[in-house]
C-alpha positions in Angstrom: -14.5 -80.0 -59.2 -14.2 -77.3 -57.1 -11.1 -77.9 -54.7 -11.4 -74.9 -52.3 -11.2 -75.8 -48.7 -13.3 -73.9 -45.9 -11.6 -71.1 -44.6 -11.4 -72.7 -41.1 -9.7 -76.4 -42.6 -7.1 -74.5 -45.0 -3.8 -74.9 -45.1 -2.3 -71.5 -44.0 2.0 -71.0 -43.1 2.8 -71.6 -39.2 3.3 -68.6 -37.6 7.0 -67.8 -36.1 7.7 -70.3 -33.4 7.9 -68.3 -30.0 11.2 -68.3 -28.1 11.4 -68.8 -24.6 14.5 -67.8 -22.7 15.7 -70.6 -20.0 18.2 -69.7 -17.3 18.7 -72.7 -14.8 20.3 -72.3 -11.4 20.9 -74.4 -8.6 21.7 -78.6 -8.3 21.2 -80.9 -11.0 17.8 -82.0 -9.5 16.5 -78.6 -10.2 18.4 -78.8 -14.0 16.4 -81.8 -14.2 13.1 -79.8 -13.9 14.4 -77.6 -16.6 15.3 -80.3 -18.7 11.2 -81.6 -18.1 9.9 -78.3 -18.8 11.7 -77.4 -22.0 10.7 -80.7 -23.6 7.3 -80.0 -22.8 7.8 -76.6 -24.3 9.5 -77.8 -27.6 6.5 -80.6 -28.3 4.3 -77.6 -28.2 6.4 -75.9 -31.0 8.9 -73.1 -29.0 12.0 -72.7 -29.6 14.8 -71.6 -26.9 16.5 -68.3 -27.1 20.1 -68.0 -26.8 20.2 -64.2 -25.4 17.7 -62.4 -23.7 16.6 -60.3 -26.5 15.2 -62.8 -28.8 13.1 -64.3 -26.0 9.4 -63.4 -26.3 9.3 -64.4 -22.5 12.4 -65.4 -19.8 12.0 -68.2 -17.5 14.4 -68.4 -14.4 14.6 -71.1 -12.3 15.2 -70.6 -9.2 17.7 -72.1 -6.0 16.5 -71.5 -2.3 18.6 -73.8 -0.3 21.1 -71.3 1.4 20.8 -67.2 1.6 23.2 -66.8 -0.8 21.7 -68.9 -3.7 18.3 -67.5 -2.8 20.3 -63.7 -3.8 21.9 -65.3 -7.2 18.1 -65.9 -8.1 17.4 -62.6 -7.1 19.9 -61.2 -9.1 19.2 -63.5 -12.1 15.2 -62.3 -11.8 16.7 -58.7 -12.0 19.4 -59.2 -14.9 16.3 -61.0 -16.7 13.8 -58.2 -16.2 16.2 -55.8 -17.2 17.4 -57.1 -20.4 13.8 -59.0 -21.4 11.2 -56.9 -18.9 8.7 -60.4 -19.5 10.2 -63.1 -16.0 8.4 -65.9 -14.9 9.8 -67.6 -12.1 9.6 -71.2 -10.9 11.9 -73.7 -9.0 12.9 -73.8 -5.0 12.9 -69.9 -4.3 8.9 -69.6 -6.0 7.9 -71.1 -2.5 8.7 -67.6 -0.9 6.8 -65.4 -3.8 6.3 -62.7 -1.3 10.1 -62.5 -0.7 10.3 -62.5 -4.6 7.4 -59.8 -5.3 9.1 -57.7 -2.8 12.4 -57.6 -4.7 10.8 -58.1 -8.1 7.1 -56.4 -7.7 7.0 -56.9 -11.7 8.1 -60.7 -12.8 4.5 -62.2 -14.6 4.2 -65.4 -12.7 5.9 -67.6 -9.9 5.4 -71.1 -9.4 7.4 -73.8 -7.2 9.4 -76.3 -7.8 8.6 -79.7 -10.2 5.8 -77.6 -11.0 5.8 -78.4 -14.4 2.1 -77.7 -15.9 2.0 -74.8 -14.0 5.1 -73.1 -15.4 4.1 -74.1 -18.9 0.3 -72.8 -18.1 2.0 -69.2 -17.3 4.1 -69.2 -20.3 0.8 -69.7 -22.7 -1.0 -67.0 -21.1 2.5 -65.3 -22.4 2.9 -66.1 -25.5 0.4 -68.7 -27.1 1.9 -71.6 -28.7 2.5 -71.9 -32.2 2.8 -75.9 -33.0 3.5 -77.3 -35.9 3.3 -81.1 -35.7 5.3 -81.5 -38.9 7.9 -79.5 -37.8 8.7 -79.8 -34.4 9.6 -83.1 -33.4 11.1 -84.5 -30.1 13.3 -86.5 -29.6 12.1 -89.7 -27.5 14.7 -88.8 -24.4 13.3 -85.3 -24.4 15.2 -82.2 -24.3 18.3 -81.8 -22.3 21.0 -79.7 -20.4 24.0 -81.9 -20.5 26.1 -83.1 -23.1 25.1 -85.6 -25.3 26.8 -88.4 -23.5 25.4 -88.1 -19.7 22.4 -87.4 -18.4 20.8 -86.8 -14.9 18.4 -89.7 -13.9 16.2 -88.4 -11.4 14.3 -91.5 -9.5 12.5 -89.4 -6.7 11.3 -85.8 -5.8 11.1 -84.2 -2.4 12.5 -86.1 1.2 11.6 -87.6 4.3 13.8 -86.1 6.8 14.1 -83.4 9.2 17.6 -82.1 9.4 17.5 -78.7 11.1 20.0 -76.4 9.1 17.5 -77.7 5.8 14.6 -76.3 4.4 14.4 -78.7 1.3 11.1 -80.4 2.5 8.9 -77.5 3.1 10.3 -76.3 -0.8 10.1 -79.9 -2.5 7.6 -81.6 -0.2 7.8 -85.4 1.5 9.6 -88.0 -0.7 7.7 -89.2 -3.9 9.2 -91.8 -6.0 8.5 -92.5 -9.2 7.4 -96.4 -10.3 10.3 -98.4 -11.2 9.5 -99.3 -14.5 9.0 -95.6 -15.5 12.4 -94.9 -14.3 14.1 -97.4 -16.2 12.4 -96.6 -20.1 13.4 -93.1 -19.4 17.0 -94.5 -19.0 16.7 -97.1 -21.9 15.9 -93.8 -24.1 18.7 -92.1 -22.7 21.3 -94.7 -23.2 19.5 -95.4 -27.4 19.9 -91.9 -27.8 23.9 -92.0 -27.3 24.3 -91.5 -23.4 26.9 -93.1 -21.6 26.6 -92.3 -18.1 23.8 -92.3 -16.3 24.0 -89.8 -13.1 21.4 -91.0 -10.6 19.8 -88.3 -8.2 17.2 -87.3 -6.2 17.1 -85.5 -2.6 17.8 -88.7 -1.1 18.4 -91.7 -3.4 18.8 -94.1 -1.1 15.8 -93.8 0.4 14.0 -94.4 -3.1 10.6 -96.3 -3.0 9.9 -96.1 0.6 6.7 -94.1 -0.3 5.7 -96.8 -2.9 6.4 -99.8 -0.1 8.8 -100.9 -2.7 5.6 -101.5 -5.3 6.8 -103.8 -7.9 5.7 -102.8 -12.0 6.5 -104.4 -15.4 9.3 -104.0 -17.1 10.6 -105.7 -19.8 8.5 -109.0 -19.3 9.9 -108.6 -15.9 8.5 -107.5 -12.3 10.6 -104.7 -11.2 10.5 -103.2 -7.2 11.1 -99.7 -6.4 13.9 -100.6 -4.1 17.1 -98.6 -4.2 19.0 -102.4 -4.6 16.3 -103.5 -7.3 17.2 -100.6 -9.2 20.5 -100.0 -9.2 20.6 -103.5 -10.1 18.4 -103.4 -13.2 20.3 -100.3 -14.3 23.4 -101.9 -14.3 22.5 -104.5 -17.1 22.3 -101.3 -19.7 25.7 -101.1 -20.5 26.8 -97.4 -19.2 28.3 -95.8 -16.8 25.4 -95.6 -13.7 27.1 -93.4 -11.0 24.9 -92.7 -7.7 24.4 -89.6 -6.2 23.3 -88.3 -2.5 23.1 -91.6 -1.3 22.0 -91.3 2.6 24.1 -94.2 4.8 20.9 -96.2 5.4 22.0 -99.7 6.8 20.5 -101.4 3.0 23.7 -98.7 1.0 26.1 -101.7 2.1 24.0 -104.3 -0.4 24.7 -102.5 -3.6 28.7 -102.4 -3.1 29.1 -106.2 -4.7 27.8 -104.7 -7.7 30.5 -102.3 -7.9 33.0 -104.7 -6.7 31.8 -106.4 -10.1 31.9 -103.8 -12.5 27.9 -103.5 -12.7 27.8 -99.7 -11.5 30.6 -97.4 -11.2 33.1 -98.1 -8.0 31.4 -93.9 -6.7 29.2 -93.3 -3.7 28.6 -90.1 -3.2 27.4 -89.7 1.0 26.5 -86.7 2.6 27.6 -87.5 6.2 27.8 -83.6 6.8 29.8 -84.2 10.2 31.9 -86.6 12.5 31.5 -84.7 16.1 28.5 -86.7 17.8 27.2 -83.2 19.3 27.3 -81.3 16.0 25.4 -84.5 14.0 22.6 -84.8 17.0 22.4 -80.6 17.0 21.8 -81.4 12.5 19.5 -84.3 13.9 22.0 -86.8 11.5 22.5 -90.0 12.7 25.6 -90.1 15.1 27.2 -93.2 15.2 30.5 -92.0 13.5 32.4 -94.9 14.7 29.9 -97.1 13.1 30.3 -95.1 9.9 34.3 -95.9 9.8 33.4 -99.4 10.2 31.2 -99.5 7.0 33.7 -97.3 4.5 36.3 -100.1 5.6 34.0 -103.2 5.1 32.8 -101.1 1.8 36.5 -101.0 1.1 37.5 -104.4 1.6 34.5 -105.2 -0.9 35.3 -103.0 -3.6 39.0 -101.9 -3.0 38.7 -99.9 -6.3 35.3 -97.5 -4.7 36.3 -93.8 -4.1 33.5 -92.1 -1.7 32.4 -88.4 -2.0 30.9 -86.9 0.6 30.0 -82.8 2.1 31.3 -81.0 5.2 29.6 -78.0 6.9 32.2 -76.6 9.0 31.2 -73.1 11.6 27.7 -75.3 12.3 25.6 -73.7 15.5 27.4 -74.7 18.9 30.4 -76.4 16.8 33.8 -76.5 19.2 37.3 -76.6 18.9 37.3 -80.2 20.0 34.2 -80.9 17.3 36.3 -79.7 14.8 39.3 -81.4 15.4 37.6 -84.5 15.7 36.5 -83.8 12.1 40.1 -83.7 11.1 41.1 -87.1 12.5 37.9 -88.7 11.1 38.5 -87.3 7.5 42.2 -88.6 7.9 40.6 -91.6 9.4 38.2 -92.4 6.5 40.1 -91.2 3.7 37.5 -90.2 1.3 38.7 -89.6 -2.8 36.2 -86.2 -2.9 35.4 -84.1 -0.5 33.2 -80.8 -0.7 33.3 -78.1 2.4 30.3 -75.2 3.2 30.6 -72.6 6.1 27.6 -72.7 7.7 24.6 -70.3 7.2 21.3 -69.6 8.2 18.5 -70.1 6.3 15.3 -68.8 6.7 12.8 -71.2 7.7 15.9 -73.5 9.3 15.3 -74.7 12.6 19.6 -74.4 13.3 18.9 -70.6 12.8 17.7 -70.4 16.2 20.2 -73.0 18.0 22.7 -71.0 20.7 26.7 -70.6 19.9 26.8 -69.8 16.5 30.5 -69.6 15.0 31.9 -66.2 14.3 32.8 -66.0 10.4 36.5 -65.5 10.8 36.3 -68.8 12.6 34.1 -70.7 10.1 36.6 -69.3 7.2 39.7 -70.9 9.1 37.6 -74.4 9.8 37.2 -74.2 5.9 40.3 -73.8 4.6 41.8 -76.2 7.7 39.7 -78.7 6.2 40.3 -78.6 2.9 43.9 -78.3 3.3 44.1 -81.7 5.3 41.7 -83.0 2.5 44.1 -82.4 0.0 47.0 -84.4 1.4 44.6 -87.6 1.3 43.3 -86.6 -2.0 46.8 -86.5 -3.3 48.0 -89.7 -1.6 45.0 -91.5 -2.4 45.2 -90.2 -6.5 49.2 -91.0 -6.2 49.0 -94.7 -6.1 46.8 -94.6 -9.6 50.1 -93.6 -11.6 51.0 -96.3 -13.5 47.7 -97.8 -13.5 45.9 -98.2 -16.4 41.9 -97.1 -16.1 39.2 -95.9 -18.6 38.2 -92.8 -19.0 35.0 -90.9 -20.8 35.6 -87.7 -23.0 34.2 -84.8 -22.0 36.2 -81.8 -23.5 38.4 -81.3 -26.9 40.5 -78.4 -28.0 43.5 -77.6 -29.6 45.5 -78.3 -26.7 43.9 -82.1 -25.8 41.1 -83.8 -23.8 39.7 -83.8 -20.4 38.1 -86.7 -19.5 36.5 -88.4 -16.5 37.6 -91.4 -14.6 35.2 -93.8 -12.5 35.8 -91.9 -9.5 34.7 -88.5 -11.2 31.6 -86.7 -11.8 31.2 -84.2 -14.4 31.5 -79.9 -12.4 32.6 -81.5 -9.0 35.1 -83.8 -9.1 38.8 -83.9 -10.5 39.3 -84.6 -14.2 41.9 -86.6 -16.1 43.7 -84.6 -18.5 45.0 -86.3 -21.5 47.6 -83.6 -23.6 47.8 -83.4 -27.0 44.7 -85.9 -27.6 43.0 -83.6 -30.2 41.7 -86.3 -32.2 39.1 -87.4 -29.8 35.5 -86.5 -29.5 32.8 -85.8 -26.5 31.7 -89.2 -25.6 34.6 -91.4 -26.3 35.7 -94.0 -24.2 39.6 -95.1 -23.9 41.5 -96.8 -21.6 44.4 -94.5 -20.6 47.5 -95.0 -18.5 48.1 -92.4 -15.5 51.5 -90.5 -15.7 51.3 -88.2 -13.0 48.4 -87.0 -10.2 47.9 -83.8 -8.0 45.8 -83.2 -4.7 42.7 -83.1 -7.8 43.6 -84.4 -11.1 45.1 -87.1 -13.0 47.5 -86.9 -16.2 47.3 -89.7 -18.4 47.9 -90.9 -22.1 46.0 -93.4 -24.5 46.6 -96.8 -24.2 43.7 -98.1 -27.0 40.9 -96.8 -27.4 37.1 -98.4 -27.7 34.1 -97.6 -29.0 
């Protein structure tokens, strides 16, 4: 019997896998796209490169909110073309590839952002795939970016509103949200494959499903609605840690703090309010009822005594005064938020602010800033002062010879405080303990195992 195959149906050794070289800028949104794009990439058999040099092709993606993250890109395109010479570019700066060909005349392709078949189109005209179904296998959560035990949920892509020192709807485009239902397998994967905290994001979460008209889909033998409430509820029956990111203060953010107050989602908003001057919020076309806002982070408080509240400050804005920012002090000392983050104002091209009258000289915006975050401090540190003695739980995120750092509730992972627990070296990334605080700065918490849990 003669058991020789056709040439064309033999079974021949897969070629080397390609490499592809990732270098991720910008928010966790964008991070998100990377994380989409490399999955799609490892299903069709590539590998990822640790260094440039073993990288058949470089992919940078790219940030283009503010001047100065549109030149890290830069930069980034020109490290990559020197080291590699084979670029493509994608993510928020690809809508300007004229700014980017200027600079660059020699990167292979650029693509925008959450342009995920495009990028992947660019990379096979590269450097073909080489897949080998028996061999390259995915994981059902994808590939990801973070640590094994949190993960970015993205819910939406691009936003609705018109705030004039912004440019994030002519990159990203109007609000799209994604069906309910779809969002919450992706986070049943997520939480199978070990995660436990699930970061939610998107431009603006609270805003989520508006698009859809709150379209209702299956899930779980159940009808789910693609309503910011409906899903932060559904979320919080998983069993992690669901902490909610850039969460505009529509009048509807006030329903979801009883499920904090009862333990269903983490006790963390995480607002944008920008400003407090009425004349500085109108001239960022924000809403401008800061009186109104005060009223809510009380009657948020008295719901969920226990909810710390993040929020971002652009100081040196167009037209900004004296008065304005003073009025920004008292507010802040006013509304005592656990986490604050400052920016000195910049233009941006494509802004409408850039062409608003009075703009701040730097010297003034850099003495707003550090004003600010000096006055921030003193309610950070009273506010983390009354948790020594407490007992709280903490997750792992860090081990070395010298301890743990961990996270509390009130703590996301690169921008807020941590909780440092000396001398732990017997933990691992992921763990969960409940800890009791010793000592607190402006920032951080000190804190030792009480018993730990699974």
């Amino acid at each position: 019997m003669d058991t020789t195959a056709p040439a064309s149906r033999r079974a021949t050794r897969p070629q080397a896998a390609p490499k592809v070289g990732f270098v991720s800028l910008g928010c966790p949104k964008a991070l998100v796209d990377s994380e989409r794009i490399i999955t799609r990439l490892r299903a069709e058999g590539y590998e990822l490169s640790a260094d440039y040099q073993g990288a058949d092709v470089v992919v940078v993606n790219t940030c283009g909110f503010l001047d100065s993250a549109k030149q890290e890109s830069l930069d980034a395109i020109g490290e990559a073309l020197a080291e590699n010479g084979r670029v493509i570019v994608t993510g928020c700066m690809g809508v300007d590839e004229a700014h980017i060909r200027a600079e660059h005349p020699d990167v292979l392709a650029v693509t925008g952002p959450h342009q995920y078949e495009q990028v992947v189109s660019e990379i096979h005209n590269v450097v073909p795939p080489a897949h080998d179904p028996f061999q390259d296998l995915i994981p059902p959560q994808g590939i990801r970016l973070t640590p094994r035990h949190y993960a970015y949920l993205k819910i939406s892509e691009g936003c609705n509103n018109a705030c004039s020192f912004c440019i994030i709807p002519s990159m990203r485009g109007r609000l799209a949200s994604r069906p309910a239902a779809d969002v919450m397998r992706e986070a049943e994967r997520l939480v199978e494959a070990g995660v436990r905290e699930l970061l939610v994001i998107s431009q603006d979460t609270s805003a989520y499903g508006v698009d859809l008209k709150y379209a209702v889909s299956a899930w779980n033998g159940r009808e789910i609605a693609a309503r910011f409430y409906d899903l932060t509820e559904a979320l919080g029956h998983l069993g992690v840690w669901v902490r909610l990111h850039y969460v505009y203060p529509y009048p509807h953010v006030d329903d979801v703090i009883p499920l904090m107050a009862e333990g269903r989602v983490l006790p963390y908003l995480d607002v944008p309010f920008q400003h407090a001057s009425p004349n500085v919020l109108k001239a960022m076309r924000r809403p401008a009822h800061q009186e109104k806002t005060l009223e809510r982070v009380r009657k948020w408080k008295e719901i969920c005594p226990d909810l710390a509240i993040r929020s971002s400050f652009i100081v040196g804005f167009p037209g900004e005064t004296e008065e304005d920012f003073n009025l920004l002090l008292d507010w802040l000392q006013e509304a005592r938020f656990t986490r604050v983050g400052c920016f000195k104002y910049e233009d941006v091209a494509g802004a409408a602010s850039n062409a608003l009258p009075n703009h701040v000289p730097e010297d003034v915006k850099q003495e707003r800033f550090a004003r600010l975050m000096e006055t921030q401090a003193k309610v950070s540190a009273d506010l983390l002062s009354s948790r020594v003695d407490q007992t709280i739980e903490v997750l792992v995120d860090e081990v070395d010879e010298e301890g743990a750092i961990a996270r509390s509730a009130w703590d996301a992972p690169e921008i807020d405080g941590c909780v440092f627990l000396n001398g732990q070296t017997n933990l691992e990334l992921g763990d969960m303990l409940t800890v009791r605080v010793e000592h607190a700065d402006e920032y951080d918490l000190w804190a030792t195992p009480v018993e730990a849990s699974s």
